[in-house]
C-alpha positions in Angstrom: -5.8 -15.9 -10.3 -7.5 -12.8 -9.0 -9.8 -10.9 -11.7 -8.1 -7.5 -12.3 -9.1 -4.4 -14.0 -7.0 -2.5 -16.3 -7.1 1.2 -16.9 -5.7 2.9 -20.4 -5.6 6.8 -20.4 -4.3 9.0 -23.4 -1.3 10.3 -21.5 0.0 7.0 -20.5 0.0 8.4 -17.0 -1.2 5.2 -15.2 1.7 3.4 -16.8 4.2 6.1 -16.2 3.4 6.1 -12.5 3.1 2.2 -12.4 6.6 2.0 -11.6 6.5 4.2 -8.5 3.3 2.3 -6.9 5.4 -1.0 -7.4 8.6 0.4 -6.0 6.8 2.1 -3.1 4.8 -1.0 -2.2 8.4 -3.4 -2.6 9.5 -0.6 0.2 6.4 -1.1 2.6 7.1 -5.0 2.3 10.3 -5.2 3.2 9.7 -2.5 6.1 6.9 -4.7 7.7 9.1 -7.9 7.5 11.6 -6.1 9.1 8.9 -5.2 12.0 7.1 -8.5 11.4 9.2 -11.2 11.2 6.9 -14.3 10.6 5.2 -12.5 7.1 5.4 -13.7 3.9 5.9 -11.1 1.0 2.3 -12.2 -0.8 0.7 -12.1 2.4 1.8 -8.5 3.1 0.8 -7.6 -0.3 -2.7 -9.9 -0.3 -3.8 -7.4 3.1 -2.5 -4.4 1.2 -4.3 -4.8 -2.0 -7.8 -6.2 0.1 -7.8 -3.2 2.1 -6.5 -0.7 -0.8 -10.1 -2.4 -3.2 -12.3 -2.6 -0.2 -11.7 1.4 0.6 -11.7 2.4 -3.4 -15.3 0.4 -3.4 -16.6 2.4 -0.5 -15.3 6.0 -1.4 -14.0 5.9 -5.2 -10.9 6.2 -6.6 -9.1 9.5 -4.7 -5.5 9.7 -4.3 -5.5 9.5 -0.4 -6.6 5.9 -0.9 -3.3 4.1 -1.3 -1.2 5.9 1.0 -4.0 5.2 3.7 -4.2 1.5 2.8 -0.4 0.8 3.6 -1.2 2.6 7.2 -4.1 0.5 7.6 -2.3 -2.6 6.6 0.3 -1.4 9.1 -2.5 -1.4 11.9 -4.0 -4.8 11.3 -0.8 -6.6 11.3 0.0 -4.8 14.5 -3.1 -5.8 16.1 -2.9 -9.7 14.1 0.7 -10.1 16.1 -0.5 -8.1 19.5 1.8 -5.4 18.9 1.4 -2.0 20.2 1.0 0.7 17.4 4.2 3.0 16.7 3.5 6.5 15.4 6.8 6.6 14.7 6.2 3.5 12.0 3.2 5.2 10.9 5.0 8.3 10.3 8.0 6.1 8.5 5.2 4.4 6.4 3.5 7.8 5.4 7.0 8.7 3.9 7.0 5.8 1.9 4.5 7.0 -0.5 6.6 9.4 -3.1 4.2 8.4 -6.0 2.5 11.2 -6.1 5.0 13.3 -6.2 6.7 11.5 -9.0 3.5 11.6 -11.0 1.6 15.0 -10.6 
């Protein structure tokens, strides 16, 4: 099992908005199976959180992280499976992320 950290605040806003990261990243997976056939749910999610930890670690914790990290897990399964980058997908995957709307 992979060794997690967990984060308590005193407005519950974390949890609160836990639902909509979880729902938005349920979206992105089934989008990219739909544009990547031969991927596995856990794998899409794996790349996702990788990228998402590895970008947190190298700038902090900002709230561009996680919308950038479904983008760039977008890109490297495109290039993975030698498929040609969309903007259009991009652009579809950008509108994915509504969390922080739902949570401001």
């Amino acid at each position: 099992m992979q060794k997690q950290t967990l984060l308590f605040n005193l407005d519950d806003t974390l949890v609160h908005c836990n639902k909509y990261f979880r729902d938005t990243i349920n979206a992105f997976v089934a989008q990219l199976q739909e544009w990547f056939e031969n991927l596995t749910k856990e794998e899409i999610k794996q790349k996702q959180l990788e990228i998402d930890l590895k970008s947190i670690e190298k700038y902090g914790l900002h709230s561009s992280r996680f919308p950038e990290s479904l983008v760039a897990t977008y890109l490297f399964f495109s290039e993975q499976n030698h498929q040609d980058i969309h903007e259009d997908r991009v652009e579809k995957v950008k509108k994915l992320v509504k969390v922080y709307l739902k949570c401001r």
